[in-house]
Biopython code that builds the backbone (N, CA, C, O; Angstrom):
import numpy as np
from Bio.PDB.StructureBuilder import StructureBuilder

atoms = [
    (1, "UNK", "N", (138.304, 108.862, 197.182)),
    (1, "UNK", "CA", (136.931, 109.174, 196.824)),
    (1, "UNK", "C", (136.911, 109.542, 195.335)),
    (1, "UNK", "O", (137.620, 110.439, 194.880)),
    (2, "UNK", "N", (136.085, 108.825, 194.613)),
    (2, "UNK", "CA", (135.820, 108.932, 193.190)),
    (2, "UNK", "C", (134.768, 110.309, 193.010)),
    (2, "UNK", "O", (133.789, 110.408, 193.750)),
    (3, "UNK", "N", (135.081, 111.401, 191.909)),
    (3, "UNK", "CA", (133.685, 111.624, 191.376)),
    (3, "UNK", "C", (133.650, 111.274, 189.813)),
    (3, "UNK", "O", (134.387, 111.088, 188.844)),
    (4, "UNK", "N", (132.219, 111.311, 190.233)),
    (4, "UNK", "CA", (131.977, 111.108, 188.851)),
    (4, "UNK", "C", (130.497, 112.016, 188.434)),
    (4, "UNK", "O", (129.722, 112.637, 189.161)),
    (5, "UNK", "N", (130.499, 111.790, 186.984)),
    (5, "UNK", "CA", (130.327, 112.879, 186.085)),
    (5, "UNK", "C", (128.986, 112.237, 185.285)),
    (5, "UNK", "O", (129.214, 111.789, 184.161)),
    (6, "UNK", "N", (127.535, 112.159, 185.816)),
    (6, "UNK", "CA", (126.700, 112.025, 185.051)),
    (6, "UNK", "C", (125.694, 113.372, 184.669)),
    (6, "UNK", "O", (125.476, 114.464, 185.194)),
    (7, "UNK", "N", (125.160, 112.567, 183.309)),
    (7, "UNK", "CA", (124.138, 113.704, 182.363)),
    (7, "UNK", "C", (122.699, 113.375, 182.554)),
    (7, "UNK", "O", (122.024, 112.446, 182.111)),
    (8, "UNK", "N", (122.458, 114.194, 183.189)),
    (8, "UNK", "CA", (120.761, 114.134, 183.731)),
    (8, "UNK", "C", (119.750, 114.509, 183.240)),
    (8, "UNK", "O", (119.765, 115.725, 183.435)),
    (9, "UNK", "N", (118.681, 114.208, 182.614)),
    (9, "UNK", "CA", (118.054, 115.066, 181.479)),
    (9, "UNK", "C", (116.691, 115.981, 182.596)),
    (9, "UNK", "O", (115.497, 115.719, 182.741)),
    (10, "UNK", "N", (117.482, 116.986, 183.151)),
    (10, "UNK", "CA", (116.968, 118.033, 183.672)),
    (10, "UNK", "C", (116.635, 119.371, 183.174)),
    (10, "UNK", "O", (117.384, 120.308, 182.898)),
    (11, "UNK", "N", (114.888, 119.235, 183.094)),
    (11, "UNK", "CA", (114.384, 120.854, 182.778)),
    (11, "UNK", "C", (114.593, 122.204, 183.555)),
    (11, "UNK", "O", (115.119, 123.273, 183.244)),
    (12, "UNK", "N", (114.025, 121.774, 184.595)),
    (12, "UNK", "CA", (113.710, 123.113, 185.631)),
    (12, "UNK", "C", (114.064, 122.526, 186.898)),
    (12, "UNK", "O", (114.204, 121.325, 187.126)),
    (13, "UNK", "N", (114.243, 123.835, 187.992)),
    (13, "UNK", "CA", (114.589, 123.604, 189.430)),
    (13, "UNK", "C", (113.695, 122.981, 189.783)),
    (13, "UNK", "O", (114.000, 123.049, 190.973)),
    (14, "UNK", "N", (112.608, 122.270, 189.789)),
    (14, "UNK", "CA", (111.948, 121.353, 190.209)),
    (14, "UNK", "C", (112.412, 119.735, 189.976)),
    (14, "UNK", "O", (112.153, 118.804, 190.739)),
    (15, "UNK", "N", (113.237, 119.663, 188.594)),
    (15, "UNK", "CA", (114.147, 118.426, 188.188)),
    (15, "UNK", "C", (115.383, 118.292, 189.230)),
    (15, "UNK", "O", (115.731, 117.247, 189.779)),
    (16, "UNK", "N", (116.050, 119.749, 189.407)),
    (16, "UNK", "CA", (117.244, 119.490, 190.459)),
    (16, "UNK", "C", (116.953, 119.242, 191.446)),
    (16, "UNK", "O", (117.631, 118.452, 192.102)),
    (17, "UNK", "N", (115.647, 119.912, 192.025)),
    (17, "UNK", "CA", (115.252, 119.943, 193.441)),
    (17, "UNK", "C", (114.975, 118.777, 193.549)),
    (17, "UNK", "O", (115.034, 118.436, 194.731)),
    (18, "UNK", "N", (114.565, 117.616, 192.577)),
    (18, "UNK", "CA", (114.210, 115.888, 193.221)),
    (18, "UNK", "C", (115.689, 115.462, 193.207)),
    (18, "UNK", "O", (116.183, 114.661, 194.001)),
    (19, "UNK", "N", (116.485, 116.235, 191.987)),
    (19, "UNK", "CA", (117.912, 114.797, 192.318)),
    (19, "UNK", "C", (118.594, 115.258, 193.728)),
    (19, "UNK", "O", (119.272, 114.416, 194.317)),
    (20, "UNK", "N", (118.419, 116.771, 194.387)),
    (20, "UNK", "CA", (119.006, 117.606, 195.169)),
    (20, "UNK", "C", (118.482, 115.940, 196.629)),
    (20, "UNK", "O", (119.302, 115.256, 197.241)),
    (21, "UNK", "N", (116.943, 115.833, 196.705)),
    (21, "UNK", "CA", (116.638, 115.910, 197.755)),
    (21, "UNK", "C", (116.767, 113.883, 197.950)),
    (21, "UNK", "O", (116.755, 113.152, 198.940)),
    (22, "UNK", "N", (116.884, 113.608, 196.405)),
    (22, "UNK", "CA", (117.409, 111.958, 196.208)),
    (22, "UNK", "C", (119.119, 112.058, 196.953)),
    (22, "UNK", "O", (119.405, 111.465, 197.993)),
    (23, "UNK", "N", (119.958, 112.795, 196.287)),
    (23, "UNK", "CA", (121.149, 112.516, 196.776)),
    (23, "UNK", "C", (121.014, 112.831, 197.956)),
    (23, "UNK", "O", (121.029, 111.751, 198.546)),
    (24, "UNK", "N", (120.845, 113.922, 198.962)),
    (24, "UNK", "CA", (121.296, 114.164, 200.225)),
    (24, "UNK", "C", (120.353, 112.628, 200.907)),
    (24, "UNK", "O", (120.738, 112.372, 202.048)),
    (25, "UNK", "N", (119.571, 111.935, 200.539)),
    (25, "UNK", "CA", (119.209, 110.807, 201.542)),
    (25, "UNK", "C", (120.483, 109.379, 201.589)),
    (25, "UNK", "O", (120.523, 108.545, 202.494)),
    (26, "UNK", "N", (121.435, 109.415, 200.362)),
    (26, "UNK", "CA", (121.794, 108.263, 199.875)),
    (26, "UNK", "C", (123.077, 108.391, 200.882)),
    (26, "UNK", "O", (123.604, 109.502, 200.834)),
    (27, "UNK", "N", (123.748, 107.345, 201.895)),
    (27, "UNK", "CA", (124.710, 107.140, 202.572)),
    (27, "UNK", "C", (125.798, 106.877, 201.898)),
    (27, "UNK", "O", (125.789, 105.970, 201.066)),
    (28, "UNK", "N", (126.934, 107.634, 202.146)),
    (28, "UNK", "CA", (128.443, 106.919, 201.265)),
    (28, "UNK", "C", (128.586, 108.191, 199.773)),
    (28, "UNK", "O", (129.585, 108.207, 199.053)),
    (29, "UNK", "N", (127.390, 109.141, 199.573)),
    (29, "UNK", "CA", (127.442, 110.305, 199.141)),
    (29, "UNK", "C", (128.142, 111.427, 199.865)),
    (29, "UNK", "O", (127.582, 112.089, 200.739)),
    (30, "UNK", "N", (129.667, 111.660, 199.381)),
    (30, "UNK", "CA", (130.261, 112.523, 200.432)),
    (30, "UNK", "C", (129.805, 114.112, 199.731)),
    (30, "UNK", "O", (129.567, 115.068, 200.469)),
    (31, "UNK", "N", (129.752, 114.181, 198.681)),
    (31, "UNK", "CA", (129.382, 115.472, 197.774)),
    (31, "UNK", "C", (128.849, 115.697, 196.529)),
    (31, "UNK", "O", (129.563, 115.413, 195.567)),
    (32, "UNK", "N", (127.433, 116.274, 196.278)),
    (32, "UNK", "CA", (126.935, 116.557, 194.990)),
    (32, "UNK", "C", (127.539, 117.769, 194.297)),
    (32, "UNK", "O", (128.066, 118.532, 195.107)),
    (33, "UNK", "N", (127.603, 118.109, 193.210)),
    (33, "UNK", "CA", (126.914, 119.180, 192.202)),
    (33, "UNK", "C", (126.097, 119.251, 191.331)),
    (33, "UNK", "O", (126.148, 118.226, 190.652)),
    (34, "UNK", "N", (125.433, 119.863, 191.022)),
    (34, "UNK", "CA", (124.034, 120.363, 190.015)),
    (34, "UNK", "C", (124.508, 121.280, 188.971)),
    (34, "UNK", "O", (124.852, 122.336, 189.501)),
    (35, "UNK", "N", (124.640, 121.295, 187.887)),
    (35, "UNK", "CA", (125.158, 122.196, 186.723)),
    (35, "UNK", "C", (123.454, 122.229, 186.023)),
    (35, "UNK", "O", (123.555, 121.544, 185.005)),
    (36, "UNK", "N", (122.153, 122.665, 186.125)),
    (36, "UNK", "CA", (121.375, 122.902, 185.533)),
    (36, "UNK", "C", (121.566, 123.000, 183.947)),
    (36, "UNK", "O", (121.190, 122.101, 183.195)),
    (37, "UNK", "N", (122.025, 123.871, 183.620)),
    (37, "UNK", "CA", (122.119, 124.301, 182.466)),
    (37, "UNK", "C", (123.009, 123.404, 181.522)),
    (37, "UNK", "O", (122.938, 123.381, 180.293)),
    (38, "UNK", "N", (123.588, 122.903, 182.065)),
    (38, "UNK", "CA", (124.378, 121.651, 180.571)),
    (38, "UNK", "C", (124.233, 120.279, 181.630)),
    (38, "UNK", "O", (124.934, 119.273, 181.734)),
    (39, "UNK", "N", (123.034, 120.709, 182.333)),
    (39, "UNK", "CA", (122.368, 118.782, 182.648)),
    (39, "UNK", "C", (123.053, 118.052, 183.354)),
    (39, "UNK", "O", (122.814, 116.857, 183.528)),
    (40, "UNK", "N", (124.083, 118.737, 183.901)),
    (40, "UNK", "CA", (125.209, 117.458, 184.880)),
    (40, "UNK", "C", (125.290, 117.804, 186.076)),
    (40, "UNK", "O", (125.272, 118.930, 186.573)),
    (41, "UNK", "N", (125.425, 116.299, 186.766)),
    (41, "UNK", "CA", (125.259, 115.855, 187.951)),
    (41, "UNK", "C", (126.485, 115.428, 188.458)),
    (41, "UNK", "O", (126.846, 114.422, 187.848)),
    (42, "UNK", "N", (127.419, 115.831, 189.473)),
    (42, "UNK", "CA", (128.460, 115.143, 189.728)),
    (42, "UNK", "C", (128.477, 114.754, 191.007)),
    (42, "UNK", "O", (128.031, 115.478, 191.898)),
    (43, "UNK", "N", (129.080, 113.376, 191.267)),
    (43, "UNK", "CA", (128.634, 112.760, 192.743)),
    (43, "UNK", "C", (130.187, 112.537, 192.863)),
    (43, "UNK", "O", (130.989, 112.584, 191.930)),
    (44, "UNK", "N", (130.529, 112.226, 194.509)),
    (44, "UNK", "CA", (131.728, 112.574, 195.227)),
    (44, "UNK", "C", (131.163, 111.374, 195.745)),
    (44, "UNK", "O", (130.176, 111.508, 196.468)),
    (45, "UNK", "N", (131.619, 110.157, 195.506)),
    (45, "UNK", "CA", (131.666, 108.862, 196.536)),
    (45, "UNK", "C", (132.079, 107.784, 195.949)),
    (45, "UNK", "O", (132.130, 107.766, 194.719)),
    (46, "UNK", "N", (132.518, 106.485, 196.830)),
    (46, "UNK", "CA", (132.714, 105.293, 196.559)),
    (46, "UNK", "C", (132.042, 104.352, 196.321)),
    (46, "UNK", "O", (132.521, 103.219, 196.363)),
    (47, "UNK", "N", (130.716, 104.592, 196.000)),
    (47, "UNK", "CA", (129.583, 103.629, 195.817)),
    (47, "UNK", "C", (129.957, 103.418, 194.487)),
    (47, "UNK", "O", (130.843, 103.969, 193.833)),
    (48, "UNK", "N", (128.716, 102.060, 194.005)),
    (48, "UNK", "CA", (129.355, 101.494, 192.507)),
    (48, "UNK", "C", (129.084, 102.732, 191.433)),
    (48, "UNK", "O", (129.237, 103.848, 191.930)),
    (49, "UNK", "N", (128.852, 102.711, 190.582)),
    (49, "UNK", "CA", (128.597, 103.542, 189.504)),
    (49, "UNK", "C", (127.049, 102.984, 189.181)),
    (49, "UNK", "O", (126.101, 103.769, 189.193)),
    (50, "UNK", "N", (126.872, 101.496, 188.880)),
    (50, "UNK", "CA", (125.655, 101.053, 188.638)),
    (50, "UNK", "C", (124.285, 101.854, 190.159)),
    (50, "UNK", "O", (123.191, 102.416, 190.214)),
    (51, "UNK", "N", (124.969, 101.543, 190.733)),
    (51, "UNK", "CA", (124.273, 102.445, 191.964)),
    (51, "UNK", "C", (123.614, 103.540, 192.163)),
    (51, "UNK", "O", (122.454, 103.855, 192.431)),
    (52, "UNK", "N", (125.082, 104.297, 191.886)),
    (52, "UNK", "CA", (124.324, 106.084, 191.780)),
    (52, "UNK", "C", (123.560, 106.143, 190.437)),
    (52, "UNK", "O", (122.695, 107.019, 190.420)),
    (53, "UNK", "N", (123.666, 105.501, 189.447)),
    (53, "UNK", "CA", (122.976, 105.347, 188.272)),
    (53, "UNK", "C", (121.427, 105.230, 188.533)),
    (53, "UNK", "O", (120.563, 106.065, 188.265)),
    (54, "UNK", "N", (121.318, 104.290, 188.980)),
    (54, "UNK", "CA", (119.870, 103.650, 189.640)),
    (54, "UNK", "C", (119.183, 104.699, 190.519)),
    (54, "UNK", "O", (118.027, 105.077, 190.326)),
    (55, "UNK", "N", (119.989, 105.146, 191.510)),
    (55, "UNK", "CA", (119.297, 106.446, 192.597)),
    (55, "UNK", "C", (119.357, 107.431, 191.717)),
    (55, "UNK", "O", (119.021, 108.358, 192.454)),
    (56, "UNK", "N", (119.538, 107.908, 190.688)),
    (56, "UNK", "CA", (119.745, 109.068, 189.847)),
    (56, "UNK", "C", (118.118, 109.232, 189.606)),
    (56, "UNK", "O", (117.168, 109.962, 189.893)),
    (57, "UNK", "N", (118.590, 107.631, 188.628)),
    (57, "UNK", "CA", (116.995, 107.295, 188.094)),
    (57, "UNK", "C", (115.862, 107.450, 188.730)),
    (57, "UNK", "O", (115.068, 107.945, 187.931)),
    (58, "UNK", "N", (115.326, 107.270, 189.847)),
    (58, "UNK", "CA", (114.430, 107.278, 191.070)),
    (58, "UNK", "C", (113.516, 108.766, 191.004)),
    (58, "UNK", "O", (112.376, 109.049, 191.372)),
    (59, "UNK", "N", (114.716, 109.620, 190.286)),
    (59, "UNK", "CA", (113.985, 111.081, 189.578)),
    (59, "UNK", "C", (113.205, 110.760, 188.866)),
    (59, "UNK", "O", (112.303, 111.588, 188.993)),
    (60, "UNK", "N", (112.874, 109.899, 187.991)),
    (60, "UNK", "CA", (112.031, 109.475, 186.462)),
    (60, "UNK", "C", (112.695, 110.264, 185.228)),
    (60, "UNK", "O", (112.201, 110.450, 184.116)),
    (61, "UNK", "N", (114.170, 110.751, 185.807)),
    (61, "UNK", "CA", (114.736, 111.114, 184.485)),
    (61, "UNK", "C", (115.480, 110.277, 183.449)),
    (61, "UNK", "O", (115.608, 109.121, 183.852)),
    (62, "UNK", "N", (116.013, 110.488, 182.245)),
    (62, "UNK", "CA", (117.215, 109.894, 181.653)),
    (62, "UNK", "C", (118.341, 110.133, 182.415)),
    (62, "UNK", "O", (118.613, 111.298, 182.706)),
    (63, "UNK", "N", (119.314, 108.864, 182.931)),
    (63, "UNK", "CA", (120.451, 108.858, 183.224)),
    (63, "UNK", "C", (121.320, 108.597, 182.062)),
    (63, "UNK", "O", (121.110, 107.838, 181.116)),
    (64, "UNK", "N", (122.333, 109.357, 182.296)),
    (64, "UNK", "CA", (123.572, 108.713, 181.035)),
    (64, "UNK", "C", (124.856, 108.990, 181.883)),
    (64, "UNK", "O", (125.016, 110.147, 182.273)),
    (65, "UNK", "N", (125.986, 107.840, 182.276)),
    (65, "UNK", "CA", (126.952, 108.113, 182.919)),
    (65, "UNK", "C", (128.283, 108.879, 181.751)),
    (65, "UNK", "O", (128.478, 108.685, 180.551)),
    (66, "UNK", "N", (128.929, 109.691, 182.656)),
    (66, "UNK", "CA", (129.980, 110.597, 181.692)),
    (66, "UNK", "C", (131.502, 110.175, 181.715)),
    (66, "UNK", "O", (132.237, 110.641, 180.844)),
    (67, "UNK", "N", (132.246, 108.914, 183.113)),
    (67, "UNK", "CA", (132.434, 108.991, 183.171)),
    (67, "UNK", "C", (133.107, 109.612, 184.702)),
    (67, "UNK", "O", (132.411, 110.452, 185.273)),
    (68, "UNK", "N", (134.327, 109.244, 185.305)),
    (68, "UNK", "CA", (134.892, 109.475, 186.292)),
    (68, "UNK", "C", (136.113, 110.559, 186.078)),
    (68, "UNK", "O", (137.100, 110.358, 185.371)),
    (69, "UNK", "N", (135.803, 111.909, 186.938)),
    (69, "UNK", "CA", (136.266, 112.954, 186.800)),
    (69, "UNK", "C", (137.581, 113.374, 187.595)),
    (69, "UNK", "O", (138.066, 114.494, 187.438)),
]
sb = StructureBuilder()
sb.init_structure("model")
sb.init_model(0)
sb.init_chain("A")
sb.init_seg("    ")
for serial, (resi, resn, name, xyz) in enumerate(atoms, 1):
    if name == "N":
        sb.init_residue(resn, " ", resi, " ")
    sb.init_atom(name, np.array(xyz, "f"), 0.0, 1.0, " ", f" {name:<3s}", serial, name[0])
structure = sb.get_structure()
């Protein structure tokens, strides 16, 4: 299981609370984290990267990938 390490351009718990309630729907997501404060998102799965990129997006935020952690 890969994680990886994207930068989410998140204001407030209302920004986490959509990527919170995007990831727990997505299958093959074994584990999130939320770092609010320095904007990162880290996902725990084998899906592509272009993938979780795209469902990131679905927030209406900036995605920027960081990288596999």
């Amino acid at each position: 299981m890969t994680r990886h390490e994207f930068e989410v351009a998140m204001t407030c718990e209302g920004c986490s609370g959509a990527v919170t309630r995007i990831l727990k729907k997505v299958e093959g997501v074994k584990d999130f984290g939320i770092d609010l404060s320095n904007k990162l998102v880290w996902i725990e799965s084998d899906k592509d990267v272009k993938f979780l990129q795209e469902t990131l997006e679905k927030c209406g935020k900036e995605v920027k990938y960081n990288g596999s952690k």
